[in-house]
N, CA, C and O of each residue as an XYZ file, in Angstrom:
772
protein
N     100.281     91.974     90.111
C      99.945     90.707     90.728
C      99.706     89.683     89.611
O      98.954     90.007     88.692
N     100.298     88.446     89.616
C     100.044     87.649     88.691
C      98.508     86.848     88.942
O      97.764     87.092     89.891
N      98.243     85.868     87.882
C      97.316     85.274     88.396
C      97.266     84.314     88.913
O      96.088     84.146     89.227
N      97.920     83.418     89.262
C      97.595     82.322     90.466
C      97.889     83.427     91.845
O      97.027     83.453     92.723
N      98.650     83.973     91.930
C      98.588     85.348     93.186
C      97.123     85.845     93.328
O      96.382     85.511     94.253
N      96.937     86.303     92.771
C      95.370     86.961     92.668
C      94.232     86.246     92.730
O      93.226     86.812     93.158
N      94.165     84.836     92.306
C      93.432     83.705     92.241
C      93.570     83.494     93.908
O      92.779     83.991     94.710
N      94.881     82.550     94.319
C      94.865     82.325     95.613
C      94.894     83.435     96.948
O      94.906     83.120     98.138
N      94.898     84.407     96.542
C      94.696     85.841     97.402
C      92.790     85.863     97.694
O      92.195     85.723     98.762
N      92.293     86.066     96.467
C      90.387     86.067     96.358
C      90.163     84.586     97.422
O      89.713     84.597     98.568
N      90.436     83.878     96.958
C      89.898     82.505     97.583
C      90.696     81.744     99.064
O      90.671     80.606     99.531
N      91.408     83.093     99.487
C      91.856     83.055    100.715
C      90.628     83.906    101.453
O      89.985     83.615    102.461
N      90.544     85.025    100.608
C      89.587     85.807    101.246
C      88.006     85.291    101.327
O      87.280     85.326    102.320
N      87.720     84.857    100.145
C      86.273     84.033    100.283
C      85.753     82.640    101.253
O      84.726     82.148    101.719
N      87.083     82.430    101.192
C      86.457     80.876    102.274
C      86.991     81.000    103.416
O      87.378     79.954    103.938
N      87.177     82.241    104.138
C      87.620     82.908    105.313
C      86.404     82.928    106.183
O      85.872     84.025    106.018
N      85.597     82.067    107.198
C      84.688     82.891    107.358
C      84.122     84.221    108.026
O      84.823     84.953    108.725
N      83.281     84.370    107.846
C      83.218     86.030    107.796
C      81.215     86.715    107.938
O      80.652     86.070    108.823
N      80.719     87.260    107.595
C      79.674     87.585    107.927
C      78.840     86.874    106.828
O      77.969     86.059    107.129
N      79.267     87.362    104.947
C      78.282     86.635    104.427
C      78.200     85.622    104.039
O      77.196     85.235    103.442
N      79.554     84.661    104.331
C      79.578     83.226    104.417
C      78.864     82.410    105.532
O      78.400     81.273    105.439
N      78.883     83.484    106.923
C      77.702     83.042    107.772
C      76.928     82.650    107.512
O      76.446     81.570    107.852
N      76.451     83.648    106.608
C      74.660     83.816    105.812
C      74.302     82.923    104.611
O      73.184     82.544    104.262
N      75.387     82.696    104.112
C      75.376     81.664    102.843
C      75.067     80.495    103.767
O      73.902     80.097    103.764
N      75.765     80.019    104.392
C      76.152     78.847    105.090
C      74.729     78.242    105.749
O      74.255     77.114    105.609
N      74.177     79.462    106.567
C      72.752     79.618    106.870
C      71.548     79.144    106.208
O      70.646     78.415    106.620
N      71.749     79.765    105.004
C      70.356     79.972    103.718
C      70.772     78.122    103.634
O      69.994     77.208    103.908
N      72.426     77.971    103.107
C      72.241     76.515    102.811
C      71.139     75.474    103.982
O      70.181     74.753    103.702
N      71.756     75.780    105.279
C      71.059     74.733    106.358
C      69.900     74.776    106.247
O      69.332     73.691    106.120
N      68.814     76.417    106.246
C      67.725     76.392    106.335
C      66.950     75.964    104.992
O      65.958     75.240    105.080
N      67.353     76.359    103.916
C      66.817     75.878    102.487
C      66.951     74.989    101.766
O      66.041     74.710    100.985
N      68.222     74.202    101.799
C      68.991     73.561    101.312
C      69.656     74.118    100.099
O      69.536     75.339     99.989
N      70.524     73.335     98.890
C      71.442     73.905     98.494
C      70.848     74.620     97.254
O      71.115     75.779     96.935
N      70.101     73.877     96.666
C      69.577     74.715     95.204
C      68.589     75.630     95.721
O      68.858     76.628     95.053
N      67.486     76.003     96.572
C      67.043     76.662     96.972
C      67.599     78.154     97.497
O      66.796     79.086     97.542
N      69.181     78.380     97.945
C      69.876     79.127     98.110
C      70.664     79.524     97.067
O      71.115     80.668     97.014
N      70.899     78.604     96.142
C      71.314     79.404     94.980
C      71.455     80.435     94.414
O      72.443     80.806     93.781
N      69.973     81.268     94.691
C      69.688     82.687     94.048
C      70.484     83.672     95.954
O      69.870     84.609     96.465
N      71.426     83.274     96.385
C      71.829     84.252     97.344
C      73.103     84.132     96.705
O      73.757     84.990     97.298
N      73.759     83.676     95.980
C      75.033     83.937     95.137
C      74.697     85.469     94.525
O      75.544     86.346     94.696
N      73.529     85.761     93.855
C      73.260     86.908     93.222
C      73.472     88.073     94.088
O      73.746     89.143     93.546
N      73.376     87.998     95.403
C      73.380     88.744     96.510
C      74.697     89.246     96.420
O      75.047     90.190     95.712
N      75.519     88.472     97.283
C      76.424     88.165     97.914
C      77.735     88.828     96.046
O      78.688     89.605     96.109
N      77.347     88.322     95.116
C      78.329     88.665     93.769
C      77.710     90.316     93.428
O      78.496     91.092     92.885
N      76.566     90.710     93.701
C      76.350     92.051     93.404
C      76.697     92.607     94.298
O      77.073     93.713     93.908
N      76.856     92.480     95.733
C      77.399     93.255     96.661
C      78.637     93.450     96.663
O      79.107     94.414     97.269
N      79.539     92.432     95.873
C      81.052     93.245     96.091
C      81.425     93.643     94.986
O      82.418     94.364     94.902
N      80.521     93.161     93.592
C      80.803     94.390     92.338
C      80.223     95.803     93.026
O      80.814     96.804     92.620
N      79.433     95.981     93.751
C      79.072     97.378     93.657
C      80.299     98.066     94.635
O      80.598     99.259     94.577
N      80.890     97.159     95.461
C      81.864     97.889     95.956
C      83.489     97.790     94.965
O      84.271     98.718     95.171
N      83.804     96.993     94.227
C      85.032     96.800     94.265
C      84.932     97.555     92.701
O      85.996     97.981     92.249
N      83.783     97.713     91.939
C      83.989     98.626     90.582
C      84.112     99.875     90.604
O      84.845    100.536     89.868
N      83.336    100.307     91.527
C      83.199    102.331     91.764
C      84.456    101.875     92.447
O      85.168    102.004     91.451
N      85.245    101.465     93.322
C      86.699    101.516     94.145
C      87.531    101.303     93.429
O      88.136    102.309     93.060
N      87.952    100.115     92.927
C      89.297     99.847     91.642
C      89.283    100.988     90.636
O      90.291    101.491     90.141
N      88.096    101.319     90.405
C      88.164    102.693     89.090
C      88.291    103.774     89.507
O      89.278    104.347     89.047
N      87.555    104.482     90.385
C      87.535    105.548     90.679
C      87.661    106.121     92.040
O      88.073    107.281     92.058
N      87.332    105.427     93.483
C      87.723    105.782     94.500
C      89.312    105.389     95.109
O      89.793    106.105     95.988
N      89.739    104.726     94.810
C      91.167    104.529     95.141
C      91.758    105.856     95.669
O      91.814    105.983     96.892
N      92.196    106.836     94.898
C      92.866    107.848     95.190
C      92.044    108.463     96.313
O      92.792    109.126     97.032
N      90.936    108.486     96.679
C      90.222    108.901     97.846
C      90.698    108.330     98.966
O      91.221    108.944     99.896
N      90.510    107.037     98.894
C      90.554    106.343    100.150
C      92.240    106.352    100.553
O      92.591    106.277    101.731
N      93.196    106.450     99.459
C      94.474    106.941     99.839
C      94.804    108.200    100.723
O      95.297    108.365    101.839
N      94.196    109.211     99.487
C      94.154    110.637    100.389
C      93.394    110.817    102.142
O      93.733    111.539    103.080
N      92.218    109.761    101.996
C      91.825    110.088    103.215
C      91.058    108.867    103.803
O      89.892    108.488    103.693
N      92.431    108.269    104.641
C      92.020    107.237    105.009
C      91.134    106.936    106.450
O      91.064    105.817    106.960
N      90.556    108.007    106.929
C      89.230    107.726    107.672
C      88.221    107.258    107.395
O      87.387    106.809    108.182
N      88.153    107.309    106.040
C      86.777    107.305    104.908
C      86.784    105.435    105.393
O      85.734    105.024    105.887
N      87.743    104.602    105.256
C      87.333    103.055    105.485
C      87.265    103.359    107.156
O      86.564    102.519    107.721
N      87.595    103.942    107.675
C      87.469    103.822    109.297
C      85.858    103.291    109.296
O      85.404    102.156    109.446
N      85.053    104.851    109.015
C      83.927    104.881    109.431
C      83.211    103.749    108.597
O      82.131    103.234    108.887
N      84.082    103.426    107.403
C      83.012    101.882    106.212
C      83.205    101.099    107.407
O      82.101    100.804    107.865
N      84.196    100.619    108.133
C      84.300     99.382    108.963
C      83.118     99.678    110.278
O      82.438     98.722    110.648
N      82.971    100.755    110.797
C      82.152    100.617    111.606
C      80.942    100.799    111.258
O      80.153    100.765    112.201
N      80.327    101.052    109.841
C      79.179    100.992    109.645
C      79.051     99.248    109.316
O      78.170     98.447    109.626
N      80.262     99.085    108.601
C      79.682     97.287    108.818
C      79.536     96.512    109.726
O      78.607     95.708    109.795
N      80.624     96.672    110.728
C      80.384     96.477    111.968
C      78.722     96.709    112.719
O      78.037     95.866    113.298
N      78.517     97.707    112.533
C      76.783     97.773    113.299
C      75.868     96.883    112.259
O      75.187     96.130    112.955
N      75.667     96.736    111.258
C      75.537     96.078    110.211
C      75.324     94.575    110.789
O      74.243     94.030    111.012
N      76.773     93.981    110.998
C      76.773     92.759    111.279
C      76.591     92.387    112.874
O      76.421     91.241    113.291
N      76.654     93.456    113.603
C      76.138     93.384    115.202
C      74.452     93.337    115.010
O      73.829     92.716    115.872
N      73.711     93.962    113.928
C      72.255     93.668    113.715
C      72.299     92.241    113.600
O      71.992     91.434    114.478
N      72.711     91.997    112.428
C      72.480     90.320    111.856
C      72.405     89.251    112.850
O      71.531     88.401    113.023
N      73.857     89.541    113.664
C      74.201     88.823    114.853
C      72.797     88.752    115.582
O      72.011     87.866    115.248
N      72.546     89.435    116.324
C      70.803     90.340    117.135
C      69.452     89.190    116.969
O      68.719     88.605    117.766
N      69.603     89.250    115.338
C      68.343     89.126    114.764
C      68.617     87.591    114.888
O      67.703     86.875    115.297
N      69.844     87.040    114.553
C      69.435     85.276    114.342
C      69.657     85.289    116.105
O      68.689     84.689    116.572
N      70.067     85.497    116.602
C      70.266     85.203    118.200
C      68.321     84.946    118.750
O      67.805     84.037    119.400
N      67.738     86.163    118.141
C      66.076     86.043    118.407
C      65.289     85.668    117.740
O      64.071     85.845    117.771
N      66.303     84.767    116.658
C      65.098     84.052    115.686
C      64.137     82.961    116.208
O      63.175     82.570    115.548
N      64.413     82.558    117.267
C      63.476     81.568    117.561
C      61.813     82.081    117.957
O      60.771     81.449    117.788
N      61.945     82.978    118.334
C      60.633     83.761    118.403
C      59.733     84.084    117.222
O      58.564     84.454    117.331
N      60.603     83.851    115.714
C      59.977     84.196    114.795
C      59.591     82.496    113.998
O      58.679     82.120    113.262
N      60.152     82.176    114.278
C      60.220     80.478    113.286
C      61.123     79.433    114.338
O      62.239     79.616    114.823
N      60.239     78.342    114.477
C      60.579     77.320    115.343
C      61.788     76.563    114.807
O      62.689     76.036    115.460
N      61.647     76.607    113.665
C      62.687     75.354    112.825
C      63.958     75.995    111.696
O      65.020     75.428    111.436
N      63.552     77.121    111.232
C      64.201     77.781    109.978
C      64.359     79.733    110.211
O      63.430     80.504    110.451
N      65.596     80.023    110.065
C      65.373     81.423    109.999
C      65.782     81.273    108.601
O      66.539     80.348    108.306
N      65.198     82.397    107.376
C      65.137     82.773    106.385
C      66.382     84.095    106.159
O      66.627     85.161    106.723
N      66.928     83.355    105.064
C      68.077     84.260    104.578
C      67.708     85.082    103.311
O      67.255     84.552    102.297
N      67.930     86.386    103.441
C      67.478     86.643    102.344
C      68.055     87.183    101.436
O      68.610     88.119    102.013
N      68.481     87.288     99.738
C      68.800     87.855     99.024
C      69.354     89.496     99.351
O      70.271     89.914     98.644
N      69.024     90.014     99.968
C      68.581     91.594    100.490
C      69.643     91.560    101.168
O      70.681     92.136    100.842
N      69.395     90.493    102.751
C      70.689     90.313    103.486
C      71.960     90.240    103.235
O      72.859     91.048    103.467
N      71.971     89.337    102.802
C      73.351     88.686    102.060
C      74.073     89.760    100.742
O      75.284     89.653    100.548
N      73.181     90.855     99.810
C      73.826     91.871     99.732
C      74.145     92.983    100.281
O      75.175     93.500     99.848
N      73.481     93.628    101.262
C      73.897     94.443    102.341
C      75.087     94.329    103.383
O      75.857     95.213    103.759
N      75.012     92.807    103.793
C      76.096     92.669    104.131
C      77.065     91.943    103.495
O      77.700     91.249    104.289
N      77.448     91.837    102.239
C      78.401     91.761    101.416
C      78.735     93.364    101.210
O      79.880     93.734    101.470
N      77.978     94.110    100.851
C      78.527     95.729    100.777
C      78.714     96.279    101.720
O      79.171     97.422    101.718
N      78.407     95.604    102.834
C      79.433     96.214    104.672
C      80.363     95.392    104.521
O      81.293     96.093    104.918
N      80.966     94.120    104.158
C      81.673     93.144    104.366
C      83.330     93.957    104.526
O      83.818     94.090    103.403
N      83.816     94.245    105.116
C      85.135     94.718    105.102
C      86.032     94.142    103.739
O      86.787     94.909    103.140
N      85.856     92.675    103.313
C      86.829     92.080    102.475
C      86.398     92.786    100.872
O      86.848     92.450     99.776
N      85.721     93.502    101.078
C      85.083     94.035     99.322
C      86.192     95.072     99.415
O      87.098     94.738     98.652
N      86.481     96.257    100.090
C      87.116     97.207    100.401
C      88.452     96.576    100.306
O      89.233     97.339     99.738
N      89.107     95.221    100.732
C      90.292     94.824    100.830
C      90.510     94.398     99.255
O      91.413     94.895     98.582
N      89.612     93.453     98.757
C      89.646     93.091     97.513
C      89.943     94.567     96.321
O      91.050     94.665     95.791
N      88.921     95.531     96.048
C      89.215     96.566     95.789
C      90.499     97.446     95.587
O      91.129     97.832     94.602
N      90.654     97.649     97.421
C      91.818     98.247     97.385
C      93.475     97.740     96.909
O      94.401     98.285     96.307
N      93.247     96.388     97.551
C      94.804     95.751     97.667
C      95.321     94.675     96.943
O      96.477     94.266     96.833
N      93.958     94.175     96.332
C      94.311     92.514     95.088
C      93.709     93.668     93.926
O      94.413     94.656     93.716
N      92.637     93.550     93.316
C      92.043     94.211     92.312
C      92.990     95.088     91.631
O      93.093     96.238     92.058
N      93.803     94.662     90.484
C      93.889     96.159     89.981
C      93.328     97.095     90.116
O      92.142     97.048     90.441
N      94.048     98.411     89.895
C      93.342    100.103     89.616
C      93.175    100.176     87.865
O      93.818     99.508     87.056
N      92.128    101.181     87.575
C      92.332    101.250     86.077
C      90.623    101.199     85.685
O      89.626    100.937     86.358
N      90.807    101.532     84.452
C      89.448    101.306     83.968
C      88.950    100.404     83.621
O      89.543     99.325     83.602
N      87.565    100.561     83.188
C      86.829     98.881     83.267
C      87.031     98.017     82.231
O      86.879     96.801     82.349
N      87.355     98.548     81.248
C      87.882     97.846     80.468
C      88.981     96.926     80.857
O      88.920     95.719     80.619
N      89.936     97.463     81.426
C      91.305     97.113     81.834
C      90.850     95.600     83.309
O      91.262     94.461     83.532
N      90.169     96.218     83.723
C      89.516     95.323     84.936
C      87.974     94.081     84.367
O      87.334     93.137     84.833
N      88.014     94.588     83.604
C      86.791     93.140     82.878
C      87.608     91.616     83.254
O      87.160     90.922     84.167
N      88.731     91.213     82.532
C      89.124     89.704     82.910
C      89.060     89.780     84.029
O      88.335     88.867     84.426
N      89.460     90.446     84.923
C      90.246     90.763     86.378
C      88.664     90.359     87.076
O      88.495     89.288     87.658
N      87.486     91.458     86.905
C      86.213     91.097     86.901
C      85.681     89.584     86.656
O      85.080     89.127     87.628
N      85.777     88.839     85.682
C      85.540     87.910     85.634
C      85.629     86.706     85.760
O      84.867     85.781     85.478
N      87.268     86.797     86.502
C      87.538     85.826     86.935
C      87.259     85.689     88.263
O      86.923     84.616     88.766
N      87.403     86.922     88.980
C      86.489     86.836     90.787
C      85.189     86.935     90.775
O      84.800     86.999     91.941
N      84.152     86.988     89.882
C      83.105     86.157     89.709
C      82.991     84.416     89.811
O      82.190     83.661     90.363
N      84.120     84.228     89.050
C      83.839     82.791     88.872
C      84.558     81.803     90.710
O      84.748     80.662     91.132
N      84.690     83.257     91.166
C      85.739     82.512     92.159
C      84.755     82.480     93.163
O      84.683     81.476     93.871
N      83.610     83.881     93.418
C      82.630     83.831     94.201
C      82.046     82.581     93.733
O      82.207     81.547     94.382
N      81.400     82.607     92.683
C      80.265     81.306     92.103
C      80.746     79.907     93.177
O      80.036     79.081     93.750
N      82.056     80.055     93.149
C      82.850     78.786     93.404
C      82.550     78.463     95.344
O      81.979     77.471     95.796
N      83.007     79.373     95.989
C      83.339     79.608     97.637
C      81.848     79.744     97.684
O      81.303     78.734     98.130
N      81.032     80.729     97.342
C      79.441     80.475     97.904
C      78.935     79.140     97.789
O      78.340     78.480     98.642
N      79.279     78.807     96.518
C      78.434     77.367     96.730
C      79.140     76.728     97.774
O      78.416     76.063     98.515
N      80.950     76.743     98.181
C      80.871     75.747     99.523
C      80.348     76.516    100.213
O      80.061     76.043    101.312
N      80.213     77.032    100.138
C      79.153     77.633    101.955
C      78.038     76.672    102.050
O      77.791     75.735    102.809
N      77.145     77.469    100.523
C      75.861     76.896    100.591
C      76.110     75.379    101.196
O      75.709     74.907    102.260
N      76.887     74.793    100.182
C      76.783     72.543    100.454
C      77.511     72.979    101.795
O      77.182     71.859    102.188
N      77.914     73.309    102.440
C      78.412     73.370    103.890
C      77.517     73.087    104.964
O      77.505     72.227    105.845
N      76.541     74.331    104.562
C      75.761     74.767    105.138
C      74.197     73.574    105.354
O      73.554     73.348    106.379
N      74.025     73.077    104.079
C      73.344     72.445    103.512
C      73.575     70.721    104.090
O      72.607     70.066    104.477
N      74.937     70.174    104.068
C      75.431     69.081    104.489
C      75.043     69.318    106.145
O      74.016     69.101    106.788
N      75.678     69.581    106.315
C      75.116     69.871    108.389
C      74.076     69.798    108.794
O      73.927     69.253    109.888
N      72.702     70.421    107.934
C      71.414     69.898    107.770
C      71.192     67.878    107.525
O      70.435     67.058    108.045
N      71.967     67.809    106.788
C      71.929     66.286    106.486
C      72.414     65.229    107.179
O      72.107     64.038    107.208
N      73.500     66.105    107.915
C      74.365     64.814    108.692
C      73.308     63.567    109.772
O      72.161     63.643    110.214
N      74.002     62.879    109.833
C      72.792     61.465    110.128
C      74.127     61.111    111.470
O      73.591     60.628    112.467
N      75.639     61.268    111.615
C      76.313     61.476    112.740
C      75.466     62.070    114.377
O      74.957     61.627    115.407
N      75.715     63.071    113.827
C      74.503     63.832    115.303
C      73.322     64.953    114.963
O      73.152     65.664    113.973
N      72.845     64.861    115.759
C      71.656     65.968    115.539
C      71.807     67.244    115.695
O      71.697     67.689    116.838
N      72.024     67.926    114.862
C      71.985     69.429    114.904
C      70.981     70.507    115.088
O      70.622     70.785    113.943
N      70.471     71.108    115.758
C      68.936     71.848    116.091
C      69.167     72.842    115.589
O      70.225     73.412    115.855
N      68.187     73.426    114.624
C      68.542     74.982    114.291
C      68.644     76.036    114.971
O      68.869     77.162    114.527
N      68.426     75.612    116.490
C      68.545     76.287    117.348
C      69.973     77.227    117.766
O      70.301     78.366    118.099
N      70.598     75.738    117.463
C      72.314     75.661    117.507
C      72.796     76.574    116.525
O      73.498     77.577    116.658
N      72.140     75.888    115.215
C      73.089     76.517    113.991
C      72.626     78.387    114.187
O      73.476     79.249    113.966
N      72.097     78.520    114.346
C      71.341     79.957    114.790
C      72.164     80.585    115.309
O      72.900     81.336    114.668
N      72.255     80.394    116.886
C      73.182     80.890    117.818
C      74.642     80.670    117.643
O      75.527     81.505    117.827
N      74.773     79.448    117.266
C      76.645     79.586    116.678
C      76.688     80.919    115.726
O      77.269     81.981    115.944
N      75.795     80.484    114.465
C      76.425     81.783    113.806
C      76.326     82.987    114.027
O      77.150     83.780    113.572
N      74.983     83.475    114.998
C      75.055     85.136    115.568
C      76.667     85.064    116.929
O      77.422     85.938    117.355
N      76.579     83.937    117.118
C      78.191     84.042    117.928
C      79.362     84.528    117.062
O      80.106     85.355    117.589
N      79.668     84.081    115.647
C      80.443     84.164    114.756
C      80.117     85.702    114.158
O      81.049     86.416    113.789
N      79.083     86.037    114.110
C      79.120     87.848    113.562
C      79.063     88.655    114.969
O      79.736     89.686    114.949
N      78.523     88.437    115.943
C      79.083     89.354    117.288
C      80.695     89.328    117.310
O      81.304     90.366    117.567
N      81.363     88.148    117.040
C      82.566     88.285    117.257
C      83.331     88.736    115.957
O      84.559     88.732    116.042
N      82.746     89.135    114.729
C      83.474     89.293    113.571
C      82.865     91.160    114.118
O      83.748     92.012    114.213
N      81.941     91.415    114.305
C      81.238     92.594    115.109
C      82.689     93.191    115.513
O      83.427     93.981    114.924
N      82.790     92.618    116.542
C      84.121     93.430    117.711
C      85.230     93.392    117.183
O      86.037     94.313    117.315
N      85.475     92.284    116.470
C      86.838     92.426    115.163
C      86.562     93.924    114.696
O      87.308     94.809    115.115
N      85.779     94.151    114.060
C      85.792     95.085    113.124
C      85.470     96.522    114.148
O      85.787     97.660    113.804
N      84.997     96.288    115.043
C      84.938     97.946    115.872
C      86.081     98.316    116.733
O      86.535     99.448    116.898
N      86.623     96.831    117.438
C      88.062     97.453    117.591
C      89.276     97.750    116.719
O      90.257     98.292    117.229
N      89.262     97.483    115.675
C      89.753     97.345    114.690
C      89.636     99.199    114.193
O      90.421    100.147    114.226
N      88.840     99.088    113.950
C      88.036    100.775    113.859
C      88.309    101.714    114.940
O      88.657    102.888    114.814
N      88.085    100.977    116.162
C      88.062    101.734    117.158
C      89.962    102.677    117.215
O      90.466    103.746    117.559
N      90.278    101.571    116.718
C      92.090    102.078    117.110
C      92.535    102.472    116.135
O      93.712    102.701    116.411
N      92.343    102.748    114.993
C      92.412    103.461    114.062
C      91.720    104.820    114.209
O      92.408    105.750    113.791
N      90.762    105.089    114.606
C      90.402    106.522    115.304
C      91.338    107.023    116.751
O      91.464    108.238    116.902
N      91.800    106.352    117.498
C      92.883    107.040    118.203
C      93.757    107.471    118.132
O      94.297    107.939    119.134
């Protein structure tokens, strides 16, 4: 794969949205943008921990036995059917702000289905050596797509157009992971038949 291929492949996949761009997007509205900052750390350690042990050393696994992502997709799937759950009943916990947390945003970056895609199908195979630039340039690509989340997320808070209730932004986005939810279990589901 060359690199503008590999460049525009990552940053197809990052500004796709998806569960932890939800959550980025989130932290931005409820915190604003520099305050969310430290969920980049999240969100960039959660798919090194998946895409370094995978590009190096699980590849040939997940070739030989490809149930092994079945059951990753439906554990992310329940994963992101929680998340969904929890902001749907956030109003019971905080009138104005649900809190995103560092914790979140790597957990479900390491359920995120696209770490496993990145890994398997853009990422070179090979050792780490061999994968360091490769490494460091989809760092700089996360750094890049989280922060639009965050100012995304963050701007919508600001808009002076119409009024947005966090009520809204809440329930839209547990709408957006219930339905990224059923993506991923039927998805799963038919791959086990």
């Amino acid at each position: 794969m060359t690199l503008p291929e590999f460049t525009g492949a990552i940053l197809l996949l990052l500004c796709t949205p998806g569960p932890t761009n939800t959550l980025m997007a989130l932290g931005g509205y409820s915190r604003g943008w520099l305050t969310s900052l430290p969920l980049i750390a999240g969100e960039l350690g959660g798919y090194l921990l998946v895409i370094v042990p995978v590009a190096t050393l699980a590849a040939p696994f997940f070739d030989a036995y490809p149930q092994a992502s079945v059951w990753a997709k439906l554990a992310a799937g329940v994963w992101v059917l929680y998340l969904g759950y929890r902001l749907w009943t956030s109003e019971k916990q905080a009138k104005d702000a649900v809190e995103v947390s560092v914790r979140q945003v790597f957990v479900t970056t390491v359920l995120n289905p696209k770490a496993l895609i990145i890994a398997l199908v853009i990422m070179p195979h090979g050792g780490l050596t061999e994968l360091a630039p490769w490494l460091a340039l989809f760092a700089g690509l996360v750094l890049l797509a989280a922060n639009g989340w965050i100012a995304f997320g963050s701007l919508m808070r600001r808009t002076e157009l119409f009024e947005v209730k966090p009520i809204i932004i809440r329930r839209a986005a547990a709408v957006c992971l219930l339905l990224f939810a059923m993506i991923l279990a039927s998805a799963s589901i038919q791959s086990l038949a």
